[in-house]
N, C-alpha and C positions, 0 to 999 in steps of 0.2 A: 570594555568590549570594543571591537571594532573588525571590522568590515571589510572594506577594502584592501587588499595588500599588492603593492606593487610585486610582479614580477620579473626577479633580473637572472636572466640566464647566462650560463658561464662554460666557457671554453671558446674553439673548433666550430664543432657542431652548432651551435648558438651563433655564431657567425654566418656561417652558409645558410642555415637558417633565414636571419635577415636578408642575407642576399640576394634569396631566392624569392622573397614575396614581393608580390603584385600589388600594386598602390592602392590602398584600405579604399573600399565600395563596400555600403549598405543593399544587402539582398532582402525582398519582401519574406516575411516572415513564414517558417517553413520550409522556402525555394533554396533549394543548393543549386551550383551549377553543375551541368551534366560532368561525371568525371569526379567528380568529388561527392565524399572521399573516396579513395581507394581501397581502404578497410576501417572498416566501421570501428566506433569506437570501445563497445567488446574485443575485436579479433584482438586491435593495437595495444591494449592492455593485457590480453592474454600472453602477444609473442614479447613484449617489451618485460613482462614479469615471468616467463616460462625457465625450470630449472637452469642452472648455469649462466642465467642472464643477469648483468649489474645488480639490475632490478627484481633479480628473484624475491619468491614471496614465499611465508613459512609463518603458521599458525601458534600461537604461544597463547599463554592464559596470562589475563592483566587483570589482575582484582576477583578474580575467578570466572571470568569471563574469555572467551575462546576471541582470538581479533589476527588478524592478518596485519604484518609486518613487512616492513624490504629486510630482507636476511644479511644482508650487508652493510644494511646501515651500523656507523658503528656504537657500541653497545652504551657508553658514557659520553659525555662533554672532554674528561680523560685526556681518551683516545684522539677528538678533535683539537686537541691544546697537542698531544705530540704529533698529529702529523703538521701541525703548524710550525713547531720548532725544527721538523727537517728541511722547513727552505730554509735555516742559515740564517745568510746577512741578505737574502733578500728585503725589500723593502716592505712592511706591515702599515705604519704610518702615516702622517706628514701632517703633521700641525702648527699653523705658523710655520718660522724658523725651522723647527724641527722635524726629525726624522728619525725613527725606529725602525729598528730592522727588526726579522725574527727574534734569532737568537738573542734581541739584547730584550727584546717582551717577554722572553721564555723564562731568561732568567730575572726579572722584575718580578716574576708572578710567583715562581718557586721559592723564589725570598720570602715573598709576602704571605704566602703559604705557610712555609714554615714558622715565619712570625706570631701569624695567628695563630697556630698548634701551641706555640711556647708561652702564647697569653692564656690558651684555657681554652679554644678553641673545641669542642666536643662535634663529633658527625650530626650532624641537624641540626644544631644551630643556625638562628636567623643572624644575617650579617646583611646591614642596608649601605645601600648605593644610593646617594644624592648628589648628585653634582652633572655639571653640562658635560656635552661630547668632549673630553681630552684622552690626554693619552693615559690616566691613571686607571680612567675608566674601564676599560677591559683587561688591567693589572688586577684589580680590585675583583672582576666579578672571577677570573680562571685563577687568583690565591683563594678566594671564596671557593668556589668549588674545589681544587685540588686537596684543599685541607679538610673536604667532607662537611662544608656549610652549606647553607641555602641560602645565595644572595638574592635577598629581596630589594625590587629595583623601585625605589621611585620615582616619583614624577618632580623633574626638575623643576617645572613653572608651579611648581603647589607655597602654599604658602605658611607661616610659621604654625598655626593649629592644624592643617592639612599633615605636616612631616611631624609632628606628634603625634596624631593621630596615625600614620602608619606605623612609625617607632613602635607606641604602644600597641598597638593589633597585631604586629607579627611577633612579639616579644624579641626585638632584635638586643644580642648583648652587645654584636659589634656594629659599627657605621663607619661609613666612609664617608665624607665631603669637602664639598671646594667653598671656597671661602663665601662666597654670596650667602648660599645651602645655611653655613654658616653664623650669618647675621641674622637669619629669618629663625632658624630653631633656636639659638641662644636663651629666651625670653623662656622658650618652654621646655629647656633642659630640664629642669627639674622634675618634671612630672614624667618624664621618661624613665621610671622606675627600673625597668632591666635594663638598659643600657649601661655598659660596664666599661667600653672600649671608645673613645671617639678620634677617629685619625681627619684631618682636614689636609687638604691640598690646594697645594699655591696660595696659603694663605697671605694675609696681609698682613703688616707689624702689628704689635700687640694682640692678636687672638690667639695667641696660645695662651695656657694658663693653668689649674686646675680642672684634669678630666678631660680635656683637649690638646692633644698631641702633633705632631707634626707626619705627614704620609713621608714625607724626603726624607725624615729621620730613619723609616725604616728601609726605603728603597733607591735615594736619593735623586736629583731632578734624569729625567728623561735622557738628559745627553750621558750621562755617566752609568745606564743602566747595562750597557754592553760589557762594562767591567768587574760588572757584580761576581763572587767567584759561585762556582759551577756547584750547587749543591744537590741532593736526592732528594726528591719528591716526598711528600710524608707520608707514610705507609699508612693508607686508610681506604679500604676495602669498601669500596661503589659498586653498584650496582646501578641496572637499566631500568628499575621502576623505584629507584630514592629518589628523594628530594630535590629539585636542582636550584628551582628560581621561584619567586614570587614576584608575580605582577599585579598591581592596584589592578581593578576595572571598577567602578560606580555603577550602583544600581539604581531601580527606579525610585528607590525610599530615599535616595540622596548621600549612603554610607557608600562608601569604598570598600570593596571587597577582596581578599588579595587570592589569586588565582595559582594553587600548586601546580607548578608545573614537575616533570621530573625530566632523569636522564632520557630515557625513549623519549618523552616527547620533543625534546630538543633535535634528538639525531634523525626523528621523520623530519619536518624542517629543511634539515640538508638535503633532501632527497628531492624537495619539491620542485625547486627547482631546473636542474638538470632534467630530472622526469619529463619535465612539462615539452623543453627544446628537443630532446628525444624522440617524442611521441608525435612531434610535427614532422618530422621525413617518415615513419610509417603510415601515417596517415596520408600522407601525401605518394604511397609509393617510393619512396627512394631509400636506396642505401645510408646508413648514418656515420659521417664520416669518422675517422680517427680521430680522438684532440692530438694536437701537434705539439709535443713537447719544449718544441723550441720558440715557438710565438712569443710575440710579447706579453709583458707579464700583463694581466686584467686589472681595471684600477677603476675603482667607484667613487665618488664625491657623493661623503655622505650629507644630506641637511636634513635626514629623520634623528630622532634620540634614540640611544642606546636605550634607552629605557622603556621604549615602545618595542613590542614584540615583533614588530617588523625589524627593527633597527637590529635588536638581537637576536633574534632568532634565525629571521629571514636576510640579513646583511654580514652580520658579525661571525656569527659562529661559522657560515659559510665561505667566507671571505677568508678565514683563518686555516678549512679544510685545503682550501684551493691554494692555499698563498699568492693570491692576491692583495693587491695594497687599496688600504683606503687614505682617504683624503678628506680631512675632518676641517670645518670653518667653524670660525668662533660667533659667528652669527649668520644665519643667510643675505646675501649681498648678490644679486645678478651679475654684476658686475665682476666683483672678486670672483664669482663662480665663473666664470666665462675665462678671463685671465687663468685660472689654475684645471681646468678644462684643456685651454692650449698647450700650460706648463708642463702641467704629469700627465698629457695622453691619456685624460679620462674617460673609458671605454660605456660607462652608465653612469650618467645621472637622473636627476631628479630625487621622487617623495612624494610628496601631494600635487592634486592639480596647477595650483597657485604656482608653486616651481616652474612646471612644464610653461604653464600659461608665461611666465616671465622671463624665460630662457626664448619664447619663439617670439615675443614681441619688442624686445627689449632694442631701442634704436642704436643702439653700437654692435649691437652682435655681429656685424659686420665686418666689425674689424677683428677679428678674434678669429684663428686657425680652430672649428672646433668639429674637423671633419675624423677625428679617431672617437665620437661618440658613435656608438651600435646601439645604444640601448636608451633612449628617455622613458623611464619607468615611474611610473605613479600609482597611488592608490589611497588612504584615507574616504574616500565617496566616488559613486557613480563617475565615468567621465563621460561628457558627450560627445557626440559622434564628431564634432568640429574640431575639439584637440588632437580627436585621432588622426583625423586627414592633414590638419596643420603639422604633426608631428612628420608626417611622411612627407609632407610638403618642404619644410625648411628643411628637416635632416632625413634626406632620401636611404640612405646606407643604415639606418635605425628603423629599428622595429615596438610601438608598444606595444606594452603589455598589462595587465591586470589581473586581479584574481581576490576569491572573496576569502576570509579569514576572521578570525578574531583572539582573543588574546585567549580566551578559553580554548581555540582549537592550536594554539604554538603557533600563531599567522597564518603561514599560507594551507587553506583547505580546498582550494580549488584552484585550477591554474588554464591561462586564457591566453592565447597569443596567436602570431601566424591565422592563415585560411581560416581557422577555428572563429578565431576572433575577428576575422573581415566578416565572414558570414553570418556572425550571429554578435552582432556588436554593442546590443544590451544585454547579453547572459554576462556573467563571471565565469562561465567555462564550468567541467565535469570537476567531478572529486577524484583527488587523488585512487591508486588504485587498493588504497590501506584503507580508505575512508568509504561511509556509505553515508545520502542524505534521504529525506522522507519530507513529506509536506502533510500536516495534520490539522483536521480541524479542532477548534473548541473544544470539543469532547474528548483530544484525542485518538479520531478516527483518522489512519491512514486516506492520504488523498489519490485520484488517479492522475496520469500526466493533464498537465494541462490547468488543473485544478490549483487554485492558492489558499494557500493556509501559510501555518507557523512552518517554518525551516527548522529540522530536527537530522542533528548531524551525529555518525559518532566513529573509532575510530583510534587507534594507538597516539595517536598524536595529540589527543583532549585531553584535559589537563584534568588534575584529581580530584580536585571541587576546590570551595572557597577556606582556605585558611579559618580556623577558629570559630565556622559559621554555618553549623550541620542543615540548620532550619534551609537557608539560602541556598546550599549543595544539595537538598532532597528536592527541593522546588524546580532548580534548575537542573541538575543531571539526574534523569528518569529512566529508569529500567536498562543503564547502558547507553541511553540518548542525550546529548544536549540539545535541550530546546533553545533555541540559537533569540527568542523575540525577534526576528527580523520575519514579514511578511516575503514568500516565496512563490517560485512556479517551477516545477521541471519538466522538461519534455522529451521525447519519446525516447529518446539516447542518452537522455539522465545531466543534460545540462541545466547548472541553476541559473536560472533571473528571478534576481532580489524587486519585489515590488515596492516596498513601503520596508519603515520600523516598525512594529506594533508597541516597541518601549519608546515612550516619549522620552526620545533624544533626538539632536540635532549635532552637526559635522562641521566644525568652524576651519578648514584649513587641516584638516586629519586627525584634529582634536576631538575628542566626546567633549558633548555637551549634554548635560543631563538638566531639561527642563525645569524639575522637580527641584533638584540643590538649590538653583538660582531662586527660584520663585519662593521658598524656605525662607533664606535670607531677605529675600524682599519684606517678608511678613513681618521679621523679626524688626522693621521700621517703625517707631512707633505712631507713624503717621497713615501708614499703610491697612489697608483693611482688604481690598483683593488685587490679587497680581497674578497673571499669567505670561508665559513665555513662551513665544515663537520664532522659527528660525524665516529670514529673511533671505530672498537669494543673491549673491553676488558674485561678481564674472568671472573670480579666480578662486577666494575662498571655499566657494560650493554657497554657504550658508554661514548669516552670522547672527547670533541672538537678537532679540529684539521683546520688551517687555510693554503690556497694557498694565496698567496701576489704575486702581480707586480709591481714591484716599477716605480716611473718616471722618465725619462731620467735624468742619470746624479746621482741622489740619491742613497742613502745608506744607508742599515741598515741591523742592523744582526736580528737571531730570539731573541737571548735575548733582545736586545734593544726592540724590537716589544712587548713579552711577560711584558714586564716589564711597558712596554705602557700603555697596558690593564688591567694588574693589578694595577696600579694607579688611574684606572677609574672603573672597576667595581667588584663585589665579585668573588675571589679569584679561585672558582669552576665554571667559564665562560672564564679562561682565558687557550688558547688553549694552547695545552702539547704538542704539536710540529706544527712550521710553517716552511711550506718550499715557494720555491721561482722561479715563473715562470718564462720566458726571455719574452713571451709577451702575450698579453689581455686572460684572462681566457675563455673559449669555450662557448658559447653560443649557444640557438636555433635562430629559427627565429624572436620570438616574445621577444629578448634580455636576454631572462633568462635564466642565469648559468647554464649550465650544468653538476650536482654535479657529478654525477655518475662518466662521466671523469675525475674524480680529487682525487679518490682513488686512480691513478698510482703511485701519487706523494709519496705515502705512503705505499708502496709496499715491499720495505724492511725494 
């Protein structure tokens, strides 16, 4: 699950847009300025969605449920893979050295496609993705889909029982991975009983072998993909509510749960976007311009993963509709980020706060030509009102943006930018105009504006429930609702602000962090007898773990040895950055639960 999702608007209009806004001011709560808006945010959704418009809307049943759709959104991921292959030799890529154009990803993937079909490939099939941002990466996930699988994405920073564990819970026959992926699952192949197929990329010498294959064997490295010859798609009849992807998200029990998504929710996604920069010049009164066919081409610097719903959902599939080019680093680097910012005239960056924070602080930025940025986009957690005006401060010609989402709702579920987003600068912005939210008490009693409870969102674009885990899909998607656990408010025009979690997690850097898992692992020390975990604040990450331990009579252990515990069992960014250490049982209320609040003393100096 998660939350936050940056907003990166694309074309024309998303320009003028920027151009046109006034340098980000907090207004008191309530107060617009005389003159705004121009039409409310009913009318703007009506005339933005009214027949014959982009953005028309048309009622379909999903699951036997009546929901409102964009009628033009298009109906498959399919459809978004060929209008990506009609730019050509535009440019899709750039990684390192290399460079990908369309057509030569078009035909990487139609290979790979068909490859899969001739392994045994059947329509629904799980096929996992493990490996960092490369170029194989989005090879992997549109041959997974074109051949009628369901690529289930995982989480690259997981570790060797973590990629078992998804292996075996999505019953994947196929995987894909790059060599690191690689060395961490090795140990627990075997117990990956359906696994049938395993392709690795860029691997290193000697890891091929038995039951691991080479991925260049089937589609060869990146420079040679333009030469692959021209094949037909494999004849496999998709549809807009099958299967497309599966995403991990963690629950409060500490299992990982993998989140169906399907084709519709993918193609609302594209919509949100666009939508969002649209609905700023009616709102605002003005004509919304042509996009200019001839502009330069839009180019983003990714440093989210493909494997985050934002990364894919909200970045990739997008980016592909538009033929726009991305800009993939082999690790985040300010530095290198700034350099290739100048090089490819990258029009949005950013990812998390931490990014933006180190793009506008960083003492060389100075030297670096990086005035074709329009867009620093962020999201993973709240921003505060200081990055916003920082952001308009060093890059005046950029606009951010924000918006709340989570991986149950395909990312982006609300979209915040522009006047909207200067006036009301702790909301996340309305819902989409496919999507409805509600704020509910305990009981499930509907709230009035103003009122905070659970945020209960629902909506074409929510995903099907949890993979393999009916108990978990009836808890969380309720009568057509996803109860989101995030504490909320709307107000009187139907804008959400997120108050609180009500699931005890924590945001290290756009990362979940799931208290629970950690503090699990803690227990399993055998020196350890109570341990609880809180998120700490710092200036970029948002928040980073932080553990209280009581050991048991007689036992011993330092924080390194602890730290070190944890880092053996799970990924790397879960394992706390300081544990201190009580003399006895950590505080609790009456009904036995920790009481965290007190345990910020610990961490005081």
């Amino acid at each position: 699950m998660r939350r936050f999702t940056a907003i990166a608007s694309r074309g024309s209009a998303a320009t003028e847009a920027r151009r046109r806004n006034p340098p980000m001011t907090t207004t008191a709560s309530g107060e617009l300025p005389a003159g705004w808006p121009r039409m409310s945010l009913a009318q703007a959704h009506a005339a933005l969605t009214a027949p014959g418009s982009p953005f028309e809307l048309e009622t379909v049943a999903i699951d036997g449920r009546e929901m409102r759709v964009f009628k033009h959104a298009p109906p498959t991921l399919r459809e978004v893979f060929l209008a990506g292959r009609s730019h050509g030799t535009k440019d899709f890529l750039v990684y390192r050295d290399e460079r990908v154009d369309y057509e030569a990803f078009s035909r990487a993937s139609v290979t790979l496609a068909n490859a899969l079909v001739a392994r045994g490939l059947r329509k629904g099939d799980r096929v996992a993705i493990a490996m960092r941002n490369l170029p194989e990466w989005p090879v992997a996930l549109f041959g997974t889909l074109l051949a009628g699988g369901i690529a289930t994405l995982l989480n690259a920073w997981w570790t060797g029982p973590e990629l078992e564990y998804g292996l075996t819970d999505s019953g994947s026959r196929f995987a894909f991975v790059d060599g690191e992926r690689l060395e961490r699952l090795a140990p627990h192949r075997v117990a990956c009983v359906a696994l049938e197929h395993l392709w690795v990329s860029r691997e290193a010498p000697g890891m091929l072998g038995p039951g691991v294959e080479s991925l260049s064997g089937l589609i060869g490295p990146s420079a040679d993909w333009a030469g692959l010859p021209v094949q037909p798609m494999p004849d496999v009849a998709l549809a807009p509510d099958d299967g497309a992807t599966i995403l991990y998200t963690s629950g409060t029990t500490g299992r990982s749960k993998g989140a169906l998504g399907t084709h519709r929710n993918a193609a609302c996604a594209l919509m949100a976007g666009p939508f969002t920069a649209v609905r700023n010049f009616v709102r605002r009164g003005e004509p919304v311009p042509v996009p200019d066919p001839t502009a330069p081409q839009r180019c983003t610097l990714l440093s989210i993963p493909f494997f985050h719903t934002t990364g894919c959902h909200a970045v990739l599939c997008p980016t592909i509709a538009n033929g726009a080019k991305l800009v993939l680093m082999h690790h985040w680097d300010p530095l290198e980020a700034m350099r290739l910012i100048q090089d490819e005239r990258v029009t949005s960056a950013g990812g998390v706060p931490t990014i933006a924070w180190q793009l506008i602080e960083h003492p060389e930025r100075e030297r670096f030509d990086l005035s074709s940025l329009e867009s620093v986009a962020y999201g993973g957690a709240p921003a505060a009102s200081e990055l916003v005006r920082r952001i308009k401060d060093v890059f005046p010609a950029s606009a951010p943006g924000i918006g709340w989402g989570m991986t149950e709702t395909t990312s982006t579920f609300t979209g915040h930018s522009a006047e909207d987003y200067q006036f009301r600068p702790d909301s996340s912005g309305p819902c989409l105009p496919i999507g409805d939210a509600k704020v509910i008490d305990d009981a499930g009693n509907e709230l009035p504006a103003g009122a905070v409870g659970e945020l209960c969102v629902r909506g074409p674009n929510v995903v099907r429930g949890y993979w393999g885990k009916p108990e978990a899909t009836a808890e969380t998607f309720v009568d057509g609702w996803l109860r989101t656990g995030d504490l909320a408010r709307l107000d009187d025009e139907g804008f959400v602000f997120i108050v609180d979690r009500k699931k005890d997690m924590l945001i290290r850097g756009g990362e979940n962090i799931y208290c629970s898992e950690v503090e699990a692992v803690l227990f399993e020390h055998p020196g350890v007898m109570d341990a609880a975990v809180i998120g700490l604040a710092h200036h970029t990450l948002g928040e980073e773990p932080a553990a209280v331990v009581t050991l048991k009579a007689g036992a011993q252990a330092t924080e390194q040895e602890l730290r070190a515990f944890v880092a053996a069992r799970l990924a790397s960014f879960k394992v706390p950055v300081r544990i201190a250490f009580s003399g006895q049982t950590l505080p609790r209320n009456a009904n036995g639960k920790i009481m965290k609040l007190e345990l910020k003393g610990f961490f005081a100096t």
